[in-house]
Every structure is written in structure tokens, then in C-alpha cells.
C-alpha atoms as one frame of an Amber mdcrd trajectory, in Angstrom:
protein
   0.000   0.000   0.000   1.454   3.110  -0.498   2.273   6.129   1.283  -0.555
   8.658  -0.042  -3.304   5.845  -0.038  -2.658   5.825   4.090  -3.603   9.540
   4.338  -7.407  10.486   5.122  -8.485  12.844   2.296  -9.953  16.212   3.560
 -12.216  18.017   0.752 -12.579  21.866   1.808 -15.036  23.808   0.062 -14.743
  27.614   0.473 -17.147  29.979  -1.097 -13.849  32.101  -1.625 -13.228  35.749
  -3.548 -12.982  37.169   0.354 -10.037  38.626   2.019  -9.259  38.329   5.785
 -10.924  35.746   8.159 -12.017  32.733   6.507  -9.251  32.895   3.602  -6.384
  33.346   6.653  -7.857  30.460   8.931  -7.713  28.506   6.190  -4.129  29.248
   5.424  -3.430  28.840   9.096  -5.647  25.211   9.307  -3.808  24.243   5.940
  -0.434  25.215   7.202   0.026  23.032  10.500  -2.198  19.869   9.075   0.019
  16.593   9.845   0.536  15.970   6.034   1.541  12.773   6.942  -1.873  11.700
   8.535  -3.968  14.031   5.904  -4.658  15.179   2.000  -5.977  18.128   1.718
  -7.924  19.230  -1.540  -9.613  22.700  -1.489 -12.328  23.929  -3.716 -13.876
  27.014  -4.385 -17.271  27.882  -6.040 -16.119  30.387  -8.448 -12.597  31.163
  -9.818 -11.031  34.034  -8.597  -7.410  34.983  -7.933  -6.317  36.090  -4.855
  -3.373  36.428  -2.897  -4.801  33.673  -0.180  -5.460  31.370  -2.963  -1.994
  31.589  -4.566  -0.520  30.690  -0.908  -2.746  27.312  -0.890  -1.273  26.584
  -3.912   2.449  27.481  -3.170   1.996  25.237  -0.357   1.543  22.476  -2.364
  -2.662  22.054  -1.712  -4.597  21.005  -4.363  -6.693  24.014  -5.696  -9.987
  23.737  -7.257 -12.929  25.651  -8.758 -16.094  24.519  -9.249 -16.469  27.296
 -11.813 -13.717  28.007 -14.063 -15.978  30.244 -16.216 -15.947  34.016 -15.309
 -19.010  34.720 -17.352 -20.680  31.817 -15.603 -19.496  32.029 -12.260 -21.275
  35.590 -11.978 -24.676  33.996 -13.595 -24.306  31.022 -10.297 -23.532  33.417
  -8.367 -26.572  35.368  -8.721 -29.081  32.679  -9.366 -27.937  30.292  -6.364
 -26.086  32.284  -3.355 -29.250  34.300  -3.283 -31.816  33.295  -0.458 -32.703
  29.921   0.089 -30.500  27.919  -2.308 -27.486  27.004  -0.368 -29.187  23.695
  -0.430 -28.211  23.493  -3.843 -24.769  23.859  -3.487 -24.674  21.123  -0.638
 -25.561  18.805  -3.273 -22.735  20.075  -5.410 -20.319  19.662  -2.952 -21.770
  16.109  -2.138 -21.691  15.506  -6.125 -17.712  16.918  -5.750 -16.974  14.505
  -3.127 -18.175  11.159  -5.234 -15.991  12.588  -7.981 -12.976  12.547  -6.107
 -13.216   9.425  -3.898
């Protein structure tokens, strides 16, 4: 068996594009993970650059976007963050999951 298979895989999904809080805890959780226990892979709804998502990447974590569109991550944006439809996006993430395990 090898090395990777023994790590747990962690799947992160961020809504991202923010600066401050969540995108620094994240940085800070990703940063002192045992890497030898755990693989992180972090996903974001939309693509955006940022300067918290190019430091996930330098440090070696998996980065991906659910939307790698521009033009169509503003259209989900506005038809499924608003109101009630985070519900939705649960069963994207779920959907995310079975693709990667």
C-alpha cells in the first residue's frame, strides 16, 4: 500500500473571492495539518485569484474551482447564493466529493 493511499483525504469547500478571516484560517488550518496523517484538496465555487489562494497553492494544496468560467461564475452566483438555495450547493459539494473518492 502506499504512502498517499494511508492519508485520510480532507475536501474543503470555500465559497472564496474574500479577504481576511475565513481565507487566513484557512491558510493557518492548511499550514500546520500533519501531512503525513492528511490530503488536503480545497475547492472554491467560483474562480477568482487572490493572494490567499496563490498561498494554498504554493503550499503544495490542491486548488480547485467549481467554476472556471468568469461569465458563468457571476450567472451562479446570482441565481444560487441568493436566499434559500445554499441547499443546492450542498448537493454540489456532495456531487464533488463522489468525484474525487
Amino acid at each position: 500500500m502506499s504512502e498517499l493511499s494511508n492519508r485520510n483525504r480532507i475536501l474543503i469547500i470555500d465559497s472564496g473571492g474574500g479577504y481576511g478571516g475565513p481565507g487566513a484560517f484557512l491558510q493557518y488550518l492548511l499550514k500546520y495539518l500533519d501531512k503525513d496523517k492528511f490530503q488536503p484538496v480545497v475547492a472554491f465555487y467560483f474562480y477568482h485569484a487572490s493572494p490567499e489562494t496563490r498561498a494554498l497553492q504554493e503550499m503544495g494544496v490542491p486548488v480547485l474551482f467549481l467554476s472556471g468560467n468568469r461569465a458563468l461564475a457571476h450567472y451562479l452566483q446570482s441565481k444560487f447564493l441568493s436566499g434559500g438555495s445554499k441547499w443546492k450547493w450542498l448537493n454540489l459539494g456532495k456531487e464533488l466529493l463522489r468525484f474525487l473518492l
